[in-house]
Backbone atoms as SQL, in Angstrom:
CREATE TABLE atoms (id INTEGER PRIMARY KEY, chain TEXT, resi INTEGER, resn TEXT, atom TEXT, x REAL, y REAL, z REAL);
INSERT INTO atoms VALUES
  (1, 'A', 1, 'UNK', 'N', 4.282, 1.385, -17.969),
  (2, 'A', 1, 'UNK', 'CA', 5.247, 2.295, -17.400),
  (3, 'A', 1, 'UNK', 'C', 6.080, 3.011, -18.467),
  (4, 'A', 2, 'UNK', 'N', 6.149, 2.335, -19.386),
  (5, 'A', 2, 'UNK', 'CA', 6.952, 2.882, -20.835),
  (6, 'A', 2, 'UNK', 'C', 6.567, 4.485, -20.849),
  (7, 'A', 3, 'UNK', 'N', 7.633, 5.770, -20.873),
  (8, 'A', 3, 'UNK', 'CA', 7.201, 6.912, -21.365),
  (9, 'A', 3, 'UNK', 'C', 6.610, 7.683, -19.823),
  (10, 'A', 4, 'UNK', 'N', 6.403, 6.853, -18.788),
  (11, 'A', 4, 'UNK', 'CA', 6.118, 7.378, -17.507),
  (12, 'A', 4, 'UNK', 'C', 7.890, 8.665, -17.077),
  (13, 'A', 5, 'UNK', 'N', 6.943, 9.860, -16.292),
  (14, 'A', 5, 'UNK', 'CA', 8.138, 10.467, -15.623),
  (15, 'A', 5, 'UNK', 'C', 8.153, 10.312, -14.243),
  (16, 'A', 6, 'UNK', 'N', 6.901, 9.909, -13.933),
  (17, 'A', 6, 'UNK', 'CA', 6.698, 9.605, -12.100),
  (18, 'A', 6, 'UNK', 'C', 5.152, 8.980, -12.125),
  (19, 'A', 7, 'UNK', 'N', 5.105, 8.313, -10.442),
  (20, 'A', 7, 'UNK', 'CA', 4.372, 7.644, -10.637),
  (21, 'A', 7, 'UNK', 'C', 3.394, 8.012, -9.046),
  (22, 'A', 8, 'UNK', 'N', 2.233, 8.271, -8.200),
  (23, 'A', 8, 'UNK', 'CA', 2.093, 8.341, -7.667),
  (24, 'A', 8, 'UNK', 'C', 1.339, 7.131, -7.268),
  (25, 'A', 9, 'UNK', 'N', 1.731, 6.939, -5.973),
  (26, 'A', 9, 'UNK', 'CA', 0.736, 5.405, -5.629),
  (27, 'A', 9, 'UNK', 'C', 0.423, 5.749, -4.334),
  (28, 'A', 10, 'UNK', 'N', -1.329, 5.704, -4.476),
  (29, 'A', 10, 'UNK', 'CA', -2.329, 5.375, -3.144),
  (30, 'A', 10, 'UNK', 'C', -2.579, 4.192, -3.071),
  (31, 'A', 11, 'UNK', 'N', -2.681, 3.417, -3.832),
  (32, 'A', 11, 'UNK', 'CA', -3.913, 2.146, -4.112),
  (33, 'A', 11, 'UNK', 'C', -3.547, 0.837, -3.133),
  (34, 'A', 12, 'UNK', 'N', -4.585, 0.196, -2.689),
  (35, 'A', 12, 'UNK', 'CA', -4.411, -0.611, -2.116),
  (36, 'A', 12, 'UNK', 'C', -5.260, -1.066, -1.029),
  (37, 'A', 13, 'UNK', 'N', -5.640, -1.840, -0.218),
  (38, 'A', 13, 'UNK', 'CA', -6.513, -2.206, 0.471),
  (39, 'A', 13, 'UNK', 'C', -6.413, -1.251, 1.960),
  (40, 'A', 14, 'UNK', 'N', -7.452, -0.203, 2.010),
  (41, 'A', 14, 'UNK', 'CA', -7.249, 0.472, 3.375),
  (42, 'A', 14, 'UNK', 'C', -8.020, -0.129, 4.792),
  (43, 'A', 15, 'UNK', 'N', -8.956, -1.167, 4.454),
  (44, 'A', 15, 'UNK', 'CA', -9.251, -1.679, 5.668),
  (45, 'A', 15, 'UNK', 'C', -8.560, -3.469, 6.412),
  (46, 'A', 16, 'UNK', 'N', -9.111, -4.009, 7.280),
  (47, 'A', 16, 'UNK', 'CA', -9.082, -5.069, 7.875),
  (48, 'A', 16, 'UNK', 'C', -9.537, -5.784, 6.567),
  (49, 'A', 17, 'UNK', 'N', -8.760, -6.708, 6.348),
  (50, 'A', 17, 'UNK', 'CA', -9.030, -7.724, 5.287),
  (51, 'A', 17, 'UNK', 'C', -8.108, -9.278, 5.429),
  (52, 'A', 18, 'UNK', 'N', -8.186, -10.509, 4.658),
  (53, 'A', 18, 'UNK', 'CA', -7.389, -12.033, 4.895),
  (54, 'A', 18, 'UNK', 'C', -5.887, -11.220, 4.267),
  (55, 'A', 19, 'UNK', 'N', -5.071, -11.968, 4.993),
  (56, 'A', 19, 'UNK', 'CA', -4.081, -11.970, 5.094),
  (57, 'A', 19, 'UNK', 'C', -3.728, -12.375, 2.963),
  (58, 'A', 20, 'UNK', 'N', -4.575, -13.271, 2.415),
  (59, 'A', 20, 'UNK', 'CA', -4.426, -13.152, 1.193),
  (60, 'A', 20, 'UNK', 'C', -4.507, -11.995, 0.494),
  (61, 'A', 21, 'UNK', 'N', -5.721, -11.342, 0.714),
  (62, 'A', 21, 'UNK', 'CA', -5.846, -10.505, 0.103),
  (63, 'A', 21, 'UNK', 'C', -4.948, -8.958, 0.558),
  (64, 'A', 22, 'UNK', 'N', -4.349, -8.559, 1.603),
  (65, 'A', 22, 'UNK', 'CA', -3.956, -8.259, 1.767),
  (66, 'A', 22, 'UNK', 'C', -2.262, -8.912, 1.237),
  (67, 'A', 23, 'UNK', 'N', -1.841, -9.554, 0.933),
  (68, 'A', 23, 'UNK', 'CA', -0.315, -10.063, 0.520),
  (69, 'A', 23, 'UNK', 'C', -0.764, -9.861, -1.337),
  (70, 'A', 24, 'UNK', 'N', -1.937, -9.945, -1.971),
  (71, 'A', 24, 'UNK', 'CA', -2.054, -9.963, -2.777),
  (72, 'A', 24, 'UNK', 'C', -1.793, -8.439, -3.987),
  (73, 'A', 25, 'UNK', 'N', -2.970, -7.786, -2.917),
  (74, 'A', 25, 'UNK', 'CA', -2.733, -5.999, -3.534),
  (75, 'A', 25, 'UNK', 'C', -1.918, -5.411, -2.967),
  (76, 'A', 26, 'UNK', 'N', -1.672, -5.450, -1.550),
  (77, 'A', 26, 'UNK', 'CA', -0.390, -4.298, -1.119),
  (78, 'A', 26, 'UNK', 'C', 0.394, -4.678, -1.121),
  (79, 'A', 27, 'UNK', 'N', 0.810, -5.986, -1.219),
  (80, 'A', 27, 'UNK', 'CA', 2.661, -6.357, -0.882),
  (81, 'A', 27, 'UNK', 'C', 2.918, -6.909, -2.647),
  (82, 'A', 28, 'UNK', 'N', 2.018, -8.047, -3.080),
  (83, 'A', 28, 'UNK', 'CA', 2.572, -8.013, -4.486),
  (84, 'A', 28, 'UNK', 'C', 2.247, -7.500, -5.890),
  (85, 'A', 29, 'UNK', 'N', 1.448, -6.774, -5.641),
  (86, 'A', 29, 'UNK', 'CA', 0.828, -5.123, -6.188),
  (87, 'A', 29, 'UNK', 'C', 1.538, -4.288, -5.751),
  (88, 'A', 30, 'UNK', 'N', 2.299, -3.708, -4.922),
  (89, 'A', 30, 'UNK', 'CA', 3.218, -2.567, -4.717),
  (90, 'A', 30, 'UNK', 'C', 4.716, -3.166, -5.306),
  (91, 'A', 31, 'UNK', 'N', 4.902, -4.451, -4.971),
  (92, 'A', 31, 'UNK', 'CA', 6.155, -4.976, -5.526),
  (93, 'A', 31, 'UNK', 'C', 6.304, -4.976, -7.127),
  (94, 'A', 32, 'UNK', 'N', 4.601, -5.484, -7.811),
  (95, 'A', 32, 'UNK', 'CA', 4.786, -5.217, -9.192),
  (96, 'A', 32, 'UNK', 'C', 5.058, -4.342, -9.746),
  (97, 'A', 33, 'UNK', 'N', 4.631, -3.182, -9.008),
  (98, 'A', 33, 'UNK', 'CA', 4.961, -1.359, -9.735),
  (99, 'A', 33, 'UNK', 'C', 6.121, -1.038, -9.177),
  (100, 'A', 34, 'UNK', 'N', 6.773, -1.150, -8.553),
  (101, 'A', 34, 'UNK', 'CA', 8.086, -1.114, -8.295),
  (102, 'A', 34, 'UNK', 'C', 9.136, -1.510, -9.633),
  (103, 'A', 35, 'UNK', 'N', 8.786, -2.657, -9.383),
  (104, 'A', 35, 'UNK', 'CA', 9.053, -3.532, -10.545),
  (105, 'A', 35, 'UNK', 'C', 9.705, -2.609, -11.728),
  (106, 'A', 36, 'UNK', 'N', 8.158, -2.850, -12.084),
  (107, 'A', 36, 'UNK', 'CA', 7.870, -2.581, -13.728),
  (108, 'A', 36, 'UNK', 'C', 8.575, -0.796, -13.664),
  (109, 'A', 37, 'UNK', 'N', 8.478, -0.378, -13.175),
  (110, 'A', 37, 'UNK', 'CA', 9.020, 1.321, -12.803),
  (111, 'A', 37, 'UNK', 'C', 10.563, 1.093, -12.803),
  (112, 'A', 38, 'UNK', 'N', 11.088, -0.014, -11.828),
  (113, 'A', 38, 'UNK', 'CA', 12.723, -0.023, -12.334),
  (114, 'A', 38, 'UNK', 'C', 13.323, -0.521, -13.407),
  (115, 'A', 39, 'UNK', 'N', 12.010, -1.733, -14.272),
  (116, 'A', 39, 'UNK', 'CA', 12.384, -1.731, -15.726),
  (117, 'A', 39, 'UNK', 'C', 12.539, -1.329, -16.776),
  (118, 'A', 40, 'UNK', 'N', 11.572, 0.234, -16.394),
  (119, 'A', 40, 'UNK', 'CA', 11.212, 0.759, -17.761),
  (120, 'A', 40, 'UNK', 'C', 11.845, 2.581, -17.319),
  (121, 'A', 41, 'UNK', 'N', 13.126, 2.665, -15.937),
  (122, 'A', 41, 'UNK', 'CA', 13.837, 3.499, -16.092),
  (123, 'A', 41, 'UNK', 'C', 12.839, 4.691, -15.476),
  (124, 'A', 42, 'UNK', 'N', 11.817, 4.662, -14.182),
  (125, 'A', 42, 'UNK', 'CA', 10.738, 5.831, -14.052),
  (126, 'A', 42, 'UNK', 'C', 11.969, 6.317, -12.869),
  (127, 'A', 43, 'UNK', 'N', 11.730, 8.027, -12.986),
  (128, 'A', 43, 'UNK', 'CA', 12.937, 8.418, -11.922),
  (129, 'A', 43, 'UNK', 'C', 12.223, 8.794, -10.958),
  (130, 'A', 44, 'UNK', 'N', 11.149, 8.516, -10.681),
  (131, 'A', 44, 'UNK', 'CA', 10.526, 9.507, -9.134),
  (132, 'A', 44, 'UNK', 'C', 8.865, 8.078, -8.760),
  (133, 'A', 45, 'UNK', 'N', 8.701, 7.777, -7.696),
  (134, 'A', 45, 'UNK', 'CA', 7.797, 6.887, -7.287),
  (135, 'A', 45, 'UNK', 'C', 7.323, 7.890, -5.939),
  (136, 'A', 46, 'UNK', 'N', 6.193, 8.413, -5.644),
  (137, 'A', 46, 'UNK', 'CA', 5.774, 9.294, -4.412),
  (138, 'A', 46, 'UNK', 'C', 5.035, 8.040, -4.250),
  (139, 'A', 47, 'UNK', 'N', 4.545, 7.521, -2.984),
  (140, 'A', 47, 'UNK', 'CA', 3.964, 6.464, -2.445),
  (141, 'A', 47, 'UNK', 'C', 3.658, 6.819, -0.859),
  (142, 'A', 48, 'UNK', 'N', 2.417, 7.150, -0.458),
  (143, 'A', 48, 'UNK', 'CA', 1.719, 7.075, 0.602),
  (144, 'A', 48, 'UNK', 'C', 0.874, 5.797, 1.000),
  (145, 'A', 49, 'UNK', 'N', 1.379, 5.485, 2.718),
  (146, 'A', 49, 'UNK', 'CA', 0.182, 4.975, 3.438),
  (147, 'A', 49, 'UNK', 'C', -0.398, 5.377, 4.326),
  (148, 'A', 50, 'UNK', 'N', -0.957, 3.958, 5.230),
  (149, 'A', 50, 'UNK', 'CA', -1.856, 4.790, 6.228),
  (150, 'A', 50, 'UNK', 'C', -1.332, 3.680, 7.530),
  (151, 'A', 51, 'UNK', 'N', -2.046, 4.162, 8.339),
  (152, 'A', 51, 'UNK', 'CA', -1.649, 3.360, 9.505),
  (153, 'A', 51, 'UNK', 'C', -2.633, 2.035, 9.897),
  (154, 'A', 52, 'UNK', 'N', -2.880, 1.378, 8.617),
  (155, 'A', 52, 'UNK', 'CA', -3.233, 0.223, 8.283),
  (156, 'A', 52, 'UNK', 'C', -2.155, -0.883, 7.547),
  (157, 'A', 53, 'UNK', 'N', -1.373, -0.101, 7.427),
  (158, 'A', 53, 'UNK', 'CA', 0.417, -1.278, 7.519),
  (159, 'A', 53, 'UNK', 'C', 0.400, -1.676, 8.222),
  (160, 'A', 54, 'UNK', 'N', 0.057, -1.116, 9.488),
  (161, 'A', 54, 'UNK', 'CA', 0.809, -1.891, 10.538),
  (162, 'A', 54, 'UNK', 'C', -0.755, -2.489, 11.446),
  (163, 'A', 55, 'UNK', 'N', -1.827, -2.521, 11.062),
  (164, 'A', 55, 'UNK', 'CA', -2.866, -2.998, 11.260),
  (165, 'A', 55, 'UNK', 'C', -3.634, -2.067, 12.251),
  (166, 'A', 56, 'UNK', 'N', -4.778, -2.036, 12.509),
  (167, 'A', 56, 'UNK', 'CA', -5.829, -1.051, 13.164),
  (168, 'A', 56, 'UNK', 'C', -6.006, -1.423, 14.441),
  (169, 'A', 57, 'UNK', 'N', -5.423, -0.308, 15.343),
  (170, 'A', 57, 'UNK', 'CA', -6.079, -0.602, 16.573),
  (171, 'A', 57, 'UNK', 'C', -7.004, -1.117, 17.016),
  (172, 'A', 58, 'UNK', 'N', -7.373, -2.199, 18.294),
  (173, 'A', 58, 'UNK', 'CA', -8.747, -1.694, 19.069),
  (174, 'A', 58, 'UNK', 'C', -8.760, -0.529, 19.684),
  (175, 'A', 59, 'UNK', 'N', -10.695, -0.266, 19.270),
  (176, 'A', 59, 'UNK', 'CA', -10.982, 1.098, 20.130),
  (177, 'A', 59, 'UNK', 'C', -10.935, 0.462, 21.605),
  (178, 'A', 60, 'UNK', 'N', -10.565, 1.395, 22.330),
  (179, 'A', 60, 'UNK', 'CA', -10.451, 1.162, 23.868),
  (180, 'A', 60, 'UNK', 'C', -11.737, 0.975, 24.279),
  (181, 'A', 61, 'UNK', 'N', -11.743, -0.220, 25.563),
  (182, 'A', 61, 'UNK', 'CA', -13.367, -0.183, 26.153),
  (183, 'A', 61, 'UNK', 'C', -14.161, 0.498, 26.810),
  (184, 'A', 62, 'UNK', 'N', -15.272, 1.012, 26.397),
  (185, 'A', 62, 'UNK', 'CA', -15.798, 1.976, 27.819),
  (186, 'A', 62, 'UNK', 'C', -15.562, 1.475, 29.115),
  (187, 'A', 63, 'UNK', 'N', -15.232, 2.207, 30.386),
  (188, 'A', 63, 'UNK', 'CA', -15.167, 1.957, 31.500),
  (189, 'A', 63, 'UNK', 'C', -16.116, 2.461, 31.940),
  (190, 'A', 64, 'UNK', 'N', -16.567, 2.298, 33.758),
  (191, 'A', 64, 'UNK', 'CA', -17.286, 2.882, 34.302),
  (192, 'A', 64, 'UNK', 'C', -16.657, 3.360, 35.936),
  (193, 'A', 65, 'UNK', 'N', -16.826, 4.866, 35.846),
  (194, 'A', 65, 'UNK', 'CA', -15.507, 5.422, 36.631),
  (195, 'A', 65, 'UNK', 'C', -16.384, 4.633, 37.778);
């Protein structure tokens, strides 16, 4: 992060995955760059997700009218 002016972050697990691996890259992998970005003084973090935070729907079932 040393010498960084901003940082953009996609990364991270976009599908259904264990609850490890998921706590592993997006929660303490986003916490590490956080981190390391408020140690080393970065003034701008842009950070996108998806609507796999909050976990993936089921598709609805076919019916039969």
């Amino acid at each position: 992060m040393r010498g960084v002016d901003a940082i953009i972050h996609l990364a991270g697990i976009s599908l259904e995955a264990s609850f490890d691996k998921i706590l592993a890259s997006n929660i303490e992998g986003t916490y590490n760059l956080y981190e390391a970005a408020r140690q080393e003084g970065v003034a701008r973090i842009v950070f996108a997700s998806s609507n796999h935070a909050v976990g993936t729907p089921r598709a609805p079932r076919a019916t039969t009218p």
